[in-house]
Residue frames relative to the residue before (quaternion, step in Angstrom):
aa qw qx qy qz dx dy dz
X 1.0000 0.0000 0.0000 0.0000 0.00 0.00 0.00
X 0.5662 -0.5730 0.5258 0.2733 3.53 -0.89 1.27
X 0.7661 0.2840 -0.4196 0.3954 3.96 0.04 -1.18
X 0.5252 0.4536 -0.6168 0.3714 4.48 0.57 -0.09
X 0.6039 0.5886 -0.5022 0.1915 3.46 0.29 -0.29
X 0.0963 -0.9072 0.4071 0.0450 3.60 -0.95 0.78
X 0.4496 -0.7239 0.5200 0.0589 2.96 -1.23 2.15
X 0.2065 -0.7973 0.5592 0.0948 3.37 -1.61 0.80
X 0.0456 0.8023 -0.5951 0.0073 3.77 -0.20 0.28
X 0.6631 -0.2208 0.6984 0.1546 2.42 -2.57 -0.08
X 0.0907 -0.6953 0.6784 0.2196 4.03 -0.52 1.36
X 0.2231 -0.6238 0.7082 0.2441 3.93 -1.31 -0.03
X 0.7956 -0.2916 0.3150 0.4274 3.51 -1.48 0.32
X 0.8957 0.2649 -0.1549 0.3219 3.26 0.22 -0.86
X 0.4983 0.5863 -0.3642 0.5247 3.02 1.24 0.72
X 0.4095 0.7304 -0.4666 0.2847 3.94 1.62 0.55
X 0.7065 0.5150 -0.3534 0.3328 3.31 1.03 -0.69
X 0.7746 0.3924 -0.3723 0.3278 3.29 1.14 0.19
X 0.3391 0.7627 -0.4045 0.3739 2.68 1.84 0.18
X 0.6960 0.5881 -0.2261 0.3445 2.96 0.82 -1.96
X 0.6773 0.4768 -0.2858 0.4819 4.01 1.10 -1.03
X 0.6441 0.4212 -0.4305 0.4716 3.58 1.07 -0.29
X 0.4819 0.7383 -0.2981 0.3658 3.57 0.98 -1.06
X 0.8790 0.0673 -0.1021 0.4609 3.71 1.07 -1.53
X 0.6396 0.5232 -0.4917 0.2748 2.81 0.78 0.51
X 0.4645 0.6387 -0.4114 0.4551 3.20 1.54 0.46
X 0.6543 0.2985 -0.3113 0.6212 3.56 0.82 -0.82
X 0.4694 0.5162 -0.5907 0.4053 3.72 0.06 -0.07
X 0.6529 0.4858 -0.2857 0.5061 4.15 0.93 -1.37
X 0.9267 0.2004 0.0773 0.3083 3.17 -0.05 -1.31
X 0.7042 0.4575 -0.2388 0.4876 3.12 1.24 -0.36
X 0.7836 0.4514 -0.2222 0.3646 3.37 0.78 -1.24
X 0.5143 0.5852 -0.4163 0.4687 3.45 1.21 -0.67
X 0.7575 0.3602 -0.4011 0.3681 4.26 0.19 -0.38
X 0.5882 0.4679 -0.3610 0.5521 3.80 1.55 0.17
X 0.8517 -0.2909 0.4084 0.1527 2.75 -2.29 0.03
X 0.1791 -0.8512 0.2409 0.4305 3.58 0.09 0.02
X 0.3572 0.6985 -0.4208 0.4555 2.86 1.74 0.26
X 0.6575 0.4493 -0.3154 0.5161 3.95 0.88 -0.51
X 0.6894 0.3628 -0.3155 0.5418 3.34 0.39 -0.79
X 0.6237 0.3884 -0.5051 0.4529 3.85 0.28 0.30
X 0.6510 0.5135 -0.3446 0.4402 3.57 0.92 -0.78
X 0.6085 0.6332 -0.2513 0.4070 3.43 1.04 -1.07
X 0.4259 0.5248 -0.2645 0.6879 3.82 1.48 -1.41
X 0.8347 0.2335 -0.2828 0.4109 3.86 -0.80 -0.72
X 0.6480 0.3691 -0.5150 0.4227 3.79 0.53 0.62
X 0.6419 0.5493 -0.3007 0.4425 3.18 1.38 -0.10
X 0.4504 0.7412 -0.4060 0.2881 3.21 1.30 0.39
X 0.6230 -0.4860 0.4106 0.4552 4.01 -0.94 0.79
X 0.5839 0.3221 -0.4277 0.6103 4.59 0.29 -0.14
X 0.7998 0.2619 -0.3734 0.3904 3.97 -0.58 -0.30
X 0.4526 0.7446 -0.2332 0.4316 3.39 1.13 -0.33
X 0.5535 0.7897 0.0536 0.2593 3.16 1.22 -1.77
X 0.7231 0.4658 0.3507 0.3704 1.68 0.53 -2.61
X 0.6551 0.2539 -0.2684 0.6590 3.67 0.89 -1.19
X 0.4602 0.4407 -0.4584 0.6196 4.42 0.85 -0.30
X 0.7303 0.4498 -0.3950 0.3291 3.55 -0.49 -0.03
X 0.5451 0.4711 -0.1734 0.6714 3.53 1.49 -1.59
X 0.8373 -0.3550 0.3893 0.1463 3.71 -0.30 -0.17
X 0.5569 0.6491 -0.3543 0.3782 3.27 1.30 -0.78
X 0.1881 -0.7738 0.5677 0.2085 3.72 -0.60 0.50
X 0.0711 -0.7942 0.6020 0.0418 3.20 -0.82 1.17
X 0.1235 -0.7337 0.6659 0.0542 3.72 -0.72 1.03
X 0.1067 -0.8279 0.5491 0.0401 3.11 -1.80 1.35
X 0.2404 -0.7249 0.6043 0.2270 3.70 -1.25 -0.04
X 0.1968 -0.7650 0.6132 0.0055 2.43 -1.40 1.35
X 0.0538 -0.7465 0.6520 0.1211 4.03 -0.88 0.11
X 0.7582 0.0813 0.0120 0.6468 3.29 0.16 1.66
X 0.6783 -0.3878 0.3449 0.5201 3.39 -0.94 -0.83
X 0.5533 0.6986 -0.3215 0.3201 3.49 1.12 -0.71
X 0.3742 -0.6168 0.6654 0.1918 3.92 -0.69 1.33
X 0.3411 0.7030 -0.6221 0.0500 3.46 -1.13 1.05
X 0.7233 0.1951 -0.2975 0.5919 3.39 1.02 0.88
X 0.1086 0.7138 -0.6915 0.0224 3.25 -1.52 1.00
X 0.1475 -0.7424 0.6534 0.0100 3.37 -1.83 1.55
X 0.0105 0.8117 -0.5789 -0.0769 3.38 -0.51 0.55
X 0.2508 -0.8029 0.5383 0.0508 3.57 -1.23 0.65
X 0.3375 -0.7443 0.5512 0.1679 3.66 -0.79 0.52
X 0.7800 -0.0299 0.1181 0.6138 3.56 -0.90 0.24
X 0.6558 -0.6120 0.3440 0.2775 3.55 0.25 0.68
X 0.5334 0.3659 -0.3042 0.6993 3.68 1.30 0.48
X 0.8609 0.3414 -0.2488 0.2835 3.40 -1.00 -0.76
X 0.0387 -0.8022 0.5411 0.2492 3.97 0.14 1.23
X 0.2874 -0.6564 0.6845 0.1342 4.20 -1.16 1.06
X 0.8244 -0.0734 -0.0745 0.5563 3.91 0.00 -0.10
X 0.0341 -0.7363 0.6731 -0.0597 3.03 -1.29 0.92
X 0.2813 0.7616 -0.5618 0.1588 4.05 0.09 0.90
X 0.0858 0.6537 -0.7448 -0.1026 3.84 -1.82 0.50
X 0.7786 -0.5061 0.2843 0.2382 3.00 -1.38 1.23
X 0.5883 -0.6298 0.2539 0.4391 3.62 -0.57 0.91
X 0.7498 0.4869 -0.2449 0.3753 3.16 1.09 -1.63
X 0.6050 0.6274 -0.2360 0.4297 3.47 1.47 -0.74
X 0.5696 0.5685 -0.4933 0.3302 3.48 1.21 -0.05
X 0.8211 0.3941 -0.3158 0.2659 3.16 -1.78 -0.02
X 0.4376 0.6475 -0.4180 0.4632 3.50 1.86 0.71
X 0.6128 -0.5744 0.4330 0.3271 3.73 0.82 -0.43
X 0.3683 0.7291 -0.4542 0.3556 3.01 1.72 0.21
X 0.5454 0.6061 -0.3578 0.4552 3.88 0.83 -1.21
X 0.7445 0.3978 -0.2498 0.4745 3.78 0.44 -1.26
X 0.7141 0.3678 -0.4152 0.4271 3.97 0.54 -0.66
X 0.6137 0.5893 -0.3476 0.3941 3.94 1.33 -0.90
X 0.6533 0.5217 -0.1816 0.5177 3.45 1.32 -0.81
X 0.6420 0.4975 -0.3079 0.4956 3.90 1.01 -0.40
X 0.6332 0.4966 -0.3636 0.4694 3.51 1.56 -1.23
X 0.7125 0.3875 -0.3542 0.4655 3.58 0.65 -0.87
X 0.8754 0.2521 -0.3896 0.1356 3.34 0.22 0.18
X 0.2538 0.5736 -0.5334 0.5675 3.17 2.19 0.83
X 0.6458 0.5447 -0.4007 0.3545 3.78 0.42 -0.35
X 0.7306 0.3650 -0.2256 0.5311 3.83 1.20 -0.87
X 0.5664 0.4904 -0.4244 0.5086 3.67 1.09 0.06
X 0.6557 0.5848 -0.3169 0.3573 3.41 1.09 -0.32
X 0.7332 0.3936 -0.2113 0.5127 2.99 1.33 -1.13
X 0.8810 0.1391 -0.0495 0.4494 3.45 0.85 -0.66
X 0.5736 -0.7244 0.2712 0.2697 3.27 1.57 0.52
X 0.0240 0.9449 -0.3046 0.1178 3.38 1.81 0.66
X 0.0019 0.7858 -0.6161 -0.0542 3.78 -0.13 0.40
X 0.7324 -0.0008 -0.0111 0.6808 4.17 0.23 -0.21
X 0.3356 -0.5931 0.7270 -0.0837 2.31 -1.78 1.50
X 0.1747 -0.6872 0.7024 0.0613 3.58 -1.58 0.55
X 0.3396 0.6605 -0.6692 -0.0247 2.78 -1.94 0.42
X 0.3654 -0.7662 0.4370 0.2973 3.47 -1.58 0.12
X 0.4831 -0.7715 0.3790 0.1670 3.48 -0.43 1.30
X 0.2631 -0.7804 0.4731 0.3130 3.19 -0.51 0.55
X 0.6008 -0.3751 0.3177 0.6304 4.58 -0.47 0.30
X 0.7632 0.4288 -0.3284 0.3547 4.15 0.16 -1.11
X 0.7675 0.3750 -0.1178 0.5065 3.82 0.73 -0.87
X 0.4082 0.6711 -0.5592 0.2654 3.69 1.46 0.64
X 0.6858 0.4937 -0.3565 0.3986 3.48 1.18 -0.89
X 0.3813 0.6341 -0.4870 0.4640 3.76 1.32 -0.39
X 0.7685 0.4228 -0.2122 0.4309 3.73 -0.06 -1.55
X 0.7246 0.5009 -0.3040 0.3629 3.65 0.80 -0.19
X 0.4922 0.5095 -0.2822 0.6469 3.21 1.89 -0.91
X 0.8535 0.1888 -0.3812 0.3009 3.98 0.44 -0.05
X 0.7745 -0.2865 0.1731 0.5367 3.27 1.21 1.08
X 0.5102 0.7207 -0.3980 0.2486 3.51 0.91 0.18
X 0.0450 0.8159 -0.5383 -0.2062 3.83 -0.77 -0.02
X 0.6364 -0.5934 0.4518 0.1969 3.33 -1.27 0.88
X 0.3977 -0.7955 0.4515 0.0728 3.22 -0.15 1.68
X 0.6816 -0.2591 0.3507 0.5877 3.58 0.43 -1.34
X 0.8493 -0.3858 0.1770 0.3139 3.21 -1.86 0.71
X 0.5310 -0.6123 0.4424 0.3840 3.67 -0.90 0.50
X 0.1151 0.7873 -0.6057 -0.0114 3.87 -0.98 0.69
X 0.4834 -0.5245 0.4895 0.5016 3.72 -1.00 -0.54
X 0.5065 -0.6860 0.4363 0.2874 3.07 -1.32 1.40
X 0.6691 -0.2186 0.2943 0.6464 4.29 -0.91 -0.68
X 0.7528 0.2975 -0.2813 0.5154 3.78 0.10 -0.89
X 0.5618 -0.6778 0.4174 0.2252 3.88 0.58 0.19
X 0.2684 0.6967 -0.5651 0.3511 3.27 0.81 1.29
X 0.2542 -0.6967 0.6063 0.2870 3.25 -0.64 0.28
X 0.1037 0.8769 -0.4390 0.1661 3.13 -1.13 1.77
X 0.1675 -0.8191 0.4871 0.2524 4.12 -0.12 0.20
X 0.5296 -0.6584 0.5182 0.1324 3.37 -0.76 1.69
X 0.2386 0.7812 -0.5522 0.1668 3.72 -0.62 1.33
X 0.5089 -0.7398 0.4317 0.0863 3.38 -1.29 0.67
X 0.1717 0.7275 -0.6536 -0.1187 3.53 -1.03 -0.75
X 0.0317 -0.8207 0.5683 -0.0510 3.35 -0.86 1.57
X 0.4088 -0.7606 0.4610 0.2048 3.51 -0.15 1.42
X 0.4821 -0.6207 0.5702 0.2391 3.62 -1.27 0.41
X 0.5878 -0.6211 0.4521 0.2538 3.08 -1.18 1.88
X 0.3031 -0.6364 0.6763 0.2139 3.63 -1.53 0.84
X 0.1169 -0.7820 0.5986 0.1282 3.05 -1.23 0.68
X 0.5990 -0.6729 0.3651 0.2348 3.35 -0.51 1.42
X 0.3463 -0.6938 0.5683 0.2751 3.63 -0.85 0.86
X 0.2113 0.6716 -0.7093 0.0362 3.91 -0.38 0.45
X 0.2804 -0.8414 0.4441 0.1271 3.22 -1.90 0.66
């Protein structure tokens, strides 16, 4: 069937409001239940369709998946290293969708800027996700600046060594 097949892009400004509805209702599942509820309300309001926008406006590069027409994965990246959201639809997990959305963004920051380690902070539900794609656990779980509880982790590709003859 043509609609399992799955499209990646480039999101554009106008493409926050759906971001923003995939965005919470995933951390609403999975994310918010291991915080405060004070965090997980704050957390919900950076995910909103105006801050969104906004970080698409500044530069951030957000790559989606689609199946069909249907948004079920979003990766976004800072400065071209550091991954800040990383979500695939509940029902859509466990298809491989996490591993192809995660390869595009990061054949996508070695391109532009020649990236060798990546960062990010994990949230307690998506540490085993980040390990199945090559991640390693940096150091002890804490709350990030905005108070998520999170565990600081990496991924450092393997030096190329130039073919010369």
């Amino acid at each position: 069937m043509s609609n399992d097949v799955l499209h990646l892009r480039l999101a554009r400004p106008d493409d926050v409001r759906d971001i923003g509805v995939l965005c919470r209702r995933v951390v609403k599942r999975w994310v918010v239940p291991d915080q405060s509820a004070e965090v997980g309300r704050a957390l919900l309001l950076r995910l909103s369709a105006s801050v969104l926008r906004q970080r698409i406006v500044e530069g951030q590069r957000f790559h989606l998946a689609y199946v069909g027409t249907v948004l079920v994965g979003v990766a976004a990246m800072r400065d071209d290293s550091h991954l800040l959201h990383f979500y695939v639809s509940t029902r859509y997990q466990g298809r491989g969708i996490a591993r192809r959305l995660w390869q595009r963004a990061m054949r996508d920051a070695i391109r532009r800027a020649g990236t060798q380690r990546f960062t990010l902070n994990a949230t307690p539900c998506a540490v085993p996700v980040y390990l199945r794609l090559g991640f390693h656990i940096d150091g002890a779980e804490r709350p990030s600046p905005n108070g998520v509880l999170t565990t600081p982790m990496s991924l450092q590709l393997p030096v190329r060594r130039s073919k010369r003859a």
